[in-house]
C-alpha positions as a printed Julia matrix, in Angstrom:
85×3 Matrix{Float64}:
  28.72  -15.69   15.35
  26.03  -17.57   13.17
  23.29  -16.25   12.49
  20.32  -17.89   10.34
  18.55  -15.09    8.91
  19.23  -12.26    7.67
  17.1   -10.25   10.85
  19.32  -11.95   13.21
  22.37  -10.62   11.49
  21.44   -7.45   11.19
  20.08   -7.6    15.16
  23.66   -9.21   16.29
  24.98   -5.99   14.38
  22.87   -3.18   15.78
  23.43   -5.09   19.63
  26.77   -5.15   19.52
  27.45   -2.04   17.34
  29.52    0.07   20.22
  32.03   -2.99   20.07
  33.03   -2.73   16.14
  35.68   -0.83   14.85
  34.64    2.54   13.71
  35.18    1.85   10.08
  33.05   -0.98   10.16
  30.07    1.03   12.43
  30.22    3.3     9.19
  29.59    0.81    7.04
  27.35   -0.57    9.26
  25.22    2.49    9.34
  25.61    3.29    5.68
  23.51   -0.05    4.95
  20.95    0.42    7.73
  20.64    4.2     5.72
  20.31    2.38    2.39
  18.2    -0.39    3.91
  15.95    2.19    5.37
  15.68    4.06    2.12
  14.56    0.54    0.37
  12.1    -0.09    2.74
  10.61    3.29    2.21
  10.58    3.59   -1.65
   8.67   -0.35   -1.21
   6.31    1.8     0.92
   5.25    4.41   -0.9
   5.1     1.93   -4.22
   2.75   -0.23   -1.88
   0.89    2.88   -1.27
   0.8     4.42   -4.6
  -0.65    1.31   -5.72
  -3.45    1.34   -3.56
  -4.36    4.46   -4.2
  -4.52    3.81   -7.73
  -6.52    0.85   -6.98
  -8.6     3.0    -4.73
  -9.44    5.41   -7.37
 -10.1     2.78   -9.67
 -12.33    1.02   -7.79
 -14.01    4.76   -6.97
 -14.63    5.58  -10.5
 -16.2     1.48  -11.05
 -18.91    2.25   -8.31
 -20.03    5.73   -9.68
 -20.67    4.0   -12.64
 -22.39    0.99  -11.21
 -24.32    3.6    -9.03
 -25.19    6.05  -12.2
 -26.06    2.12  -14.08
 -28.62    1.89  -11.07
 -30.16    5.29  -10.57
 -30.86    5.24  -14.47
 -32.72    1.79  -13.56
 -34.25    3.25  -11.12
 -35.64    6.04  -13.15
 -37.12    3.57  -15.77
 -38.91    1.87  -13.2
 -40.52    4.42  -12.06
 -41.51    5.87  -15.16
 -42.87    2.18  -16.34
 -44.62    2.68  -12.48
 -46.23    6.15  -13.35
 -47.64    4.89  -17.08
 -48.74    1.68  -15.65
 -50.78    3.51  -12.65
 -52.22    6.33  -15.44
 -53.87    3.84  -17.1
């Protein structure tokens, strides 16, 4: 068997996985289970992340939006004194 990445090994493996020796099907599914368990903690990191970055982000526009409603407010205020006198 050759295989040339890593995907195909694990593909040959899962394919022909009735055909191994029970010791080795163990072992075999023992590093699926910790593969599995990799790929999940890289998830939720990913995730975590981006919900940091969401919040982040989130608390960057309220202040951009406060920034522009106080604007807003001046300008209207120049508006009224400029259209009482």
């Amino acid at each position: 068997m050759q295989t040339k990445t890593p995907q195909e090994a694990q593909s040959f493996l899962v394919a022909h996985f009735m055909e191994l020796p029970e010791s080795v099907q163990e072992e075999v599914v023992m590093l699926l289970f910790e593969e599995g368990l990799q790929d999940a903690a890289q998830t939720e990191k990913i995730i975590g992340e981006f919900q940091s970055q969401g919040l982040e982000i989130t608390g960057l526009l309220q202040k951009i939006k406060k920034m522009l409603d106080d604007k807003l407010k001046v300008m209207d205020v120049k508006e009224s004194i400029d259209s009482a006198h």
